[in-house]
C-alpha positions as CSV (number, residue, x, y, z in Angstrom):
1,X,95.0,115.5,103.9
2,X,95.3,115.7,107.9
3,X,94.8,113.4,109.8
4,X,94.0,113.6,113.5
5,X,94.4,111.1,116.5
6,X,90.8,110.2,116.6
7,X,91.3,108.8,112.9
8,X,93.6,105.7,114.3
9,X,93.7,102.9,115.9
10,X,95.5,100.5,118.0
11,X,94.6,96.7,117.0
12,X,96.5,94.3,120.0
13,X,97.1,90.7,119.0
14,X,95.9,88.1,120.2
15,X,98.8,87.5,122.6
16,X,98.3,90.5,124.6
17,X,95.2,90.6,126.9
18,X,92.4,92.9,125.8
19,X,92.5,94.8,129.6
20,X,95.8,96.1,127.9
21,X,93.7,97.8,125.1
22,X,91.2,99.1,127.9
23,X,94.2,101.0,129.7
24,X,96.2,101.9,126.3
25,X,92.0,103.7,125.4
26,X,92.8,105.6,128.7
27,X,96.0,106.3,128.3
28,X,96.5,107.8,125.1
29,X,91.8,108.6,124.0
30,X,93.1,106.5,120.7
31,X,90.8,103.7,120.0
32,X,92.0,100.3,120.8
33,X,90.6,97.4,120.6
34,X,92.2,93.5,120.7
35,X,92.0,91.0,118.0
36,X,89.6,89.2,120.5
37,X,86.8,92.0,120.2
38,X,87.3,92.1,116.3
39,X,86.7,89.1,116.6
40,X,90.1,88.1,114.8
41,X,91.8,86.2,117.1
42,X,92.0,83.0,114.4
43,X,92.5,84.8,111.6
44,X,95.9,84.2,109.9
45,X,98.2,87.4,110.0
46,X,98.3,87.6,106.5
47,X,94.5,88.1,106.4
48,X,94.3,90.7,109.0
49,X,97.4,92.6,107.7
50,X,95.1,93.0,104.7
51,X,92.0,93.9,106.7
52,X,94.2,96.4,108.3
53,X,95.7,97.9,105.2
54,X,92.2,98.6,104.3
55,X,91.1,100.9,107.0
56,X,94.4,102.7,106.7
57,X,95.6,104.9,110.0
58,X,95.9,101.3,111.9
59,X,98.5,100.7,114.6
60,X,99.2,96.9,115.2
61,X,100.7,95.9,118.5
62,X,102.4,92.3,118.3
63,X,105.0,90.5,119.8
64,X,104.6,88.1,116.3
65,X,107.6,88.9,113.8
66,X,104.8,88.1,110.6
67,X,103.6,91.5,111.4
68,X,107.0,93.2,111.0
69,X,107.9,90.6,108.0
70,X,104.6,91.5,106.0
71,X,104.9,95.3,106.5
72,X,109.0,95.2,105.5
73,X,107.5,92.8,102.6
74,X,104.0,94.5,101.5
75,X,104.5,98.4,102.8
76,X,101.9,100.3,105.1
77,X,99.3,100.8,106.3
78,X,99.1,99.1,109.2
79,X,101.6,100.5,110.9
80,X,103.1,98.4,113.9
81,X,104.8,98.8,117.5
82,X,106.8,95.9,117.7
83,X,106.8,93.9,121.4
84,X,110.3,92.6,121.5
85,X,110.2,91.3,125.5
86,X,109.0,88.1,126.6
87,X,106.0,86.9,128.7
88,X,104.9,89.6,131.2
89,X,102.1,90.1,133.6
90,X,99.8,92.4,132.6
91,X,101.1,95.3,135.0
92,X,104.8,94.9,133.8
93,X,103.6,94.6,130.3
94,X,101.5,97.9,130.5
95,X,104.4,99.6,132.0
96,X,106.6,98.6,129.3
97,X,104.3,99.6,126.9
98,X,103.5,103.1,128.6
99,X,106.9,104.5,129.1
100,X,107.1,104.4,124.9
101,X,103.8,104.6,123.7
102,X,103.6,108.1,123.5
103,X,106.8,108.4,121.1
104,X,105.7,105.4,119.4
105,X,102.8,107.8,118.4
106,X,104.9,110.3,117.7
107,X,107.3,108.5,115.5
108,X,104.4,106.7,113.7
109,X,101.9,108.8,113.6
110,X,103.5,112.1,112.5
111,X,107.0,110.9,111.7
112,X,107.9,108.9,109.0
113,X,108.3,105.3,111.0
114,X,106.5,102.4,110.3
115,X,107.9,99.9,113.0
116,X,108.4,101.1,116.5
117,X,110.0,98.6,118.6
118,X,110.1,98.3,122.3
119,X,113.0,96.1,123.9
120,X,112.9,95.2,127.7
């Protein structure tokens, strides 16, 4: 089966403002969305992990280890881009994020990697 770009999408925890999904849509045209406008911002990780796994070509983006514990425990889908630098504006945050995300989506999306981590 092939899959194309406008089959995925980026889900942002709940720890990462929702204006970041907004530029990330931009960015990269791959829907994305926060856990705030799925409306599961209180949901245990656990839970969404599952509600994730369901819908298949999902990309999380956390800075929350359960994500990277569950999919090293469970398998994938979701697939996840690990946050692994502290509390950041918005701005410094999105430029983090920008300077990898488009090898993140090469990595996850056509390689074979399920956890793509970016470091400060």
């Amino acid at each position: 089966m092939i899959t194309y770009l406008n089959d995925w999408e980026f889900w942002l925890d709940e720890n990462i403002s929702p204006i970041i999904a907004k530029w990330l849509m931009d960015e990269v045209k791959i829907k994305s969305v926060s856990f705030h406008t799925l409306k599961l911002n209180a949901t245990p990780d656990e839970l969404i992990y599952s509600i994730a796994r369901k819908k298949d070509h999902i990309i999380i983006i956390s800075k929350d280890i359960d994500f990277r514990e569950l999919i090293a425990w469970k398998g994938t889908p979701p697939k996840l881009i690990a946050i692994e630098f502290g509390n950041s504006s918005n701005k410094i945050f999105w430029e983090r994020l920008k300077s990898k995300i488009h090898e993140a989506i090469s990595q996850l999306i056509y390689g074979d990697l399920d956890i793509f981590d970016i470091k400060k």
